[in-house]
C-alpha positions in Angstrom: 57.0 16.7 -16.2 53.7 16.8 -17.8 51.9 13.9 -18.1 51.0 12.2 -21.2 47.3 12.0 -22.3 47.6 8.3 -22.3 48.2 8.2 -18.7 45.2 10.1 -18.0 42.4 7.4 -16.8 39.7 7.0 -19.4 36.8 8.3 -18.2 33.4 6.6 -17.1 31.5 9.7 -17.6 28.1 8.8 -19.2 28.3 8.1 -23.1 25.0 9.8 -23.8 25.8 12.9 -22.0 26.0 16.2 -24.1 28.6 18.2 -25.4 28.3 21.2 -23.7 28.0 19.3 -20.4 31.0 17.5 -21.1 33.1 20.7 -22.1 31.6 22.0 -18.9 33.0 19.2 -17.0 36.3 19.4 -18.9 36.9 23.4 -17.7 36.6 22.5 -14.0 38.3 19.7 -14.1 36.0 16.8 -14.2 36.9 13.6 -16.1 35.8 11.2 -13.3 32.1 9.8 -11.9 34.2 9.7 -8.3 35.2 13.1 -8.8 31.5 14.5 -8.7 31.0 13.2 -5.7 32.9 16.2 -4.1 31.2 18.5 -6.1 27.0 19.5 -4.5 24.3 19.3 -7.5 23.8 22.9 -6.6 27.4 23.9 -7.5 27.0 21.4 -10.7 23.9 23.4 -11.9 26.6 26.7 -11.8 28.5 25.6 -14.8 27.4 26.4 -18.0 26.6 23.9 -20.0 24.9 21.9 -17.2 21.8 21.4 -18.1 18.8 19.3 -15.6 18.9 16.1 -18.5 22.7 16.2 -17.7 22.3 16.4 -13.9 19.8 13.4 -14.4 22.2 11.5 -16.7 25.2 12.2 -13.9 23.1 11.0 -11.0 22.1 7.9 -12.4 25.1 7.1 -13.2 27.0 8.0 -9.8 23.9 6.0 -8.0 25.3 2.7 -10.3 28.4 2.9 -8.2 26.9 3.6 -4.7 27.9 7.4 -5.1 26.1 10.4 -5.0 26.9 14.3 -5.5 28.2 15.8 -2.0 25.5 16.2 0.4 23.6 13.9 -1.3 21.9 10.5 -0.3 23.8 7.8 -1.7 21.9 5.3 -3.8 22.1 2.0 -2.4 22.6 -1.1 -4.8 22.1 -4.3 -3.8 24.5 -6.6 -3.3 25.0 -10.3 -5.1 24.2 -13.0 -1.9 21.7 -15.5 -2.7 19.4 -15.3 -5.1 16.7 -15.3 -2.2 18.0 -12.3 -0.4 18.3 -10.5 -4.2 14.7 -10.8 -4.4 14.2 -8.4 -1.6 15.5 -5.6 -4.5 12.3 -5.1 -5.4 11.3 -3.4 -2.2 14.3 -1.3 -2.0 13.6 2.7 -2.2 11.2 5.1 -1.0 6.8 4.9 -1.3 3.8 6.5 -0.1 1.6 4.8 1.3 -2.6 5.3 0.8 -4.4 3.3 3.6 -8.1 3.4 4.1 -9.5 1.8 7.4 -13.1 1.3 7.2 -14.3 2.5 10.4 -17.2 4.6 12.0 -16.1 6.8 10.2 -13.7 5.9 8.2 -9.6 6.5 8.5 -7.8 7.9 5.0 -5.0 8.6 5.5 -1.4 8.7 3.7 2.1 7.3 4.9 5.9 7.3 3.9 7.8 4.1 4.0 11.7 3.4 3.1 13.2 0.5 2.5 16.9 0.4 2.6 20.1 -2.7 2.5 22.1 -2.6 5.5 24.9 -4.5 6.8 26.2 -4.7 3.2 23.1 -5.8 1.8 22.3 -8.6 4.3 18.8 -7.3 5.1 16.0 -4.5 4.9 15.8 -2.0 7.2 12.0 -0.8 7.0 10.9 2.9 8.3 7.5 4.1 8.4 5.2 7.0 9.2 1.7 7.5 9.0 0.2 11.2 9.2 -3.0 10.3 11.4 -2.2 10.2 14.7 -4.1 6.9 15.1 -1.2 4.9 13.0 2.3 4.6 14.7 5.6 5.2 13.3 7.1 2.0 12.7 11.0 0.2 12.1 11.1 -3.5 10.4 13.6 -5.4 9.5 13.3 -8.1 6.7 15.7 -10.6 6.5 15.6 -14.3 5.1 17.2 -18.1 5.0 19.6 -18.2 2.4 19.2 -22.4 2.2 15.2 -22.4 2.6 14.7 -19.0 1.1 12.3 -18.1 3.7 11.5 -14.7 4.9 10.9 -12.8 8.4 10.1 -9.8 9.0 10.6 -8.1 12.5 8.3 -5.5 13.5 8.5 -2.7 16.4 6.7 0.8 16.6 6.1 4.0 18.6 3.8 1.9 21.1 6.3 -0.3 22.2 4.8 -3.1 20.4 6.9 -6.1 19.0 6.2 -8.6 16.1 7.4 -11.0 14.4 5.9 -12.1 11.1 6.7 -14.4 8.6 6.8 -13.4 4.7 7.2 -14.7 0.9 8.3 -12.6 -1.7 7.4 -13.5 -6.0 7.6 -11.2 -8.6 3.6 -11.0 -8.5 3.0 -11.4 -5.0 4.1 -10.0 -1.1 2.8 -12.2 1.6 3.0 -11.3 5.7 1.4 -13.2 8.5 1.6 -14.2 11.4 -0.6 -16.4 14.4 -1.3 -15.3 17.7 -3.8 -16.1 20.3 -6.4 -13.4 20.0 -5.2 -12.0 17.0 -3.5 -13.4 14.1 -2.9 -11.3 11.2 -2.0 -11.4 7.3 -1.0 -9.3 4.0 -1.6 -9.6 0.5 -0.3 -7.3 -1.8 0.2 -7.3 -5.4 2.7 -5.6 -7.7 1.8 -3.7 -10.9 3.5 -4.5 -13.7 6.2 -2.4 -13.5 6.7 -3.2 -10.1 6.1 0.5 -8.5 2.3 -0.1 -6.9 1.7 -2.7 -4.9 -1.6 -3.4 -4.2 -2.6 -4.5 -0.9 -4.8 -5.2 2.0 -4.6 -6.6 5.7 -6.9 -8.7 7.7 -7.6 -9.9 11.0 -8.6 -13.2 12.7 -9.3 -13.6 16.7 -9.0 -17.5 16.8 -7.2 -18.1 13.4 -9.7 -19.6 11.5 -12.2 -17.0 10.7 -11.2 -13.7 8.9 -12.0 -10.1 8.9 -11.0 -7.0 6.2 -8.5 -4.8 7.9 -7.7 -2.5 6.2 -6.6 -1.8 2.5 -2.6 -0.1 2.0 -1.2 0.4 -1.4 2.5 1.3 -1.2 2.9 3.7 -4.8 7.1 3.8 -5.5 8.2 7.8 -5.2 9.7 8.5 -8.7 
């Protein structure tokens, strides 16, 4: 029996999404966002019709729902906790990182870091990489108190060294210190208006009262 077109499941496609792309989409088959996401963007890019602003439109919109086209990286959302662990959004995705140590002589260099939610959005696991050998790759996790809304941020790296820091978080401002005979450390960075620079530097102290420059990192959000 065929079915009716009002049984058909109306379809969450994106409104702004062309013509041709959605006739495209109609001849193989496609009515659902779930559906693309057995389909690769390569195989997507076959059908005529498909044009890049479509593939753009169709990944944005399967990233809303945690989705991505087959073999693709899912785009994490975060989740609703506490307000205080939402705030930790603004970190989420992928950045280089510029850093410029002011040595004898001096270290530029350039870095990758990722943050991404895990355990269903209870935390941020932090990856990094540095391309001088002189900087070690690095995992962090970032975490906070959902009643004091204070942050911590668990460090290891590639040298088998282990930190714990603590951290605040505005919409202006990224804080991480922490005190330690012989060497206490802190970070200050500030975001750019729209939030995809931040704007930092680290410094040093050997008896926690007397600072030193570091170094300076800016973390620049990969588009």
């Amino acid at each position: 029996m065929k079915r009716n077109q009002h049984d058909q499941p109306e379809s969450d496609l994106p409104s702004g999404l062309s013509m041709p792309a959605r006739r495209a989409l109609a001849s193989a088959g496609y009515t659902q966002l779930e559906q693309l996401s057995r389909i690769s963007e390569a195989d997507l890019k076959k059908l005529h019709g498909m044009g890049p602003k479509a593939i753009a439109q169709l990944r944005d919109a399967l990233g809303t729902k945690g989705l991505s086209f087959a073999g693709g990286k899912k785009t994490q959302q975060p989740p609703a906790p506490n307000p205080s662990i939402e705030r930790l959004a603004a970190l989420v995705g992928e950045w280089r990182t510029d850093i410029n140590m002011p040595l004898d002589p001096p270290i530029v260099t350039r870095g990758r870091t990722i943050f991404e939610w895990s355990e269903g959005g209870s935390f941020l696991i932090v990856r990094g990489s540095v391309e001088h050998p002189a900087f070690p790759s690095s995992t962090a996790i970032l975490g906070g108190d959902g009643e004091t809304e204070r942050y911590s941020m668990l460090y290891f790296d590639s040298r088998g060294i282990s930190r714990l820091y603590e951290m605040s978080l505005t919409n202006e401002t990224w804080k991480l210190w922490r005190e330690a005979p012989g060497f206490s450390q802190r970070f200050t960075g500030k975001f750019s208006e729209d939030g995809d620079t931040i704007a930092g530097s680290w410094e040093r102290s050997s008896d926690g009262a007397n600072w030193e420059h570091d170094f300076d990192l800016t973390y620049t959000k990969f588009k």
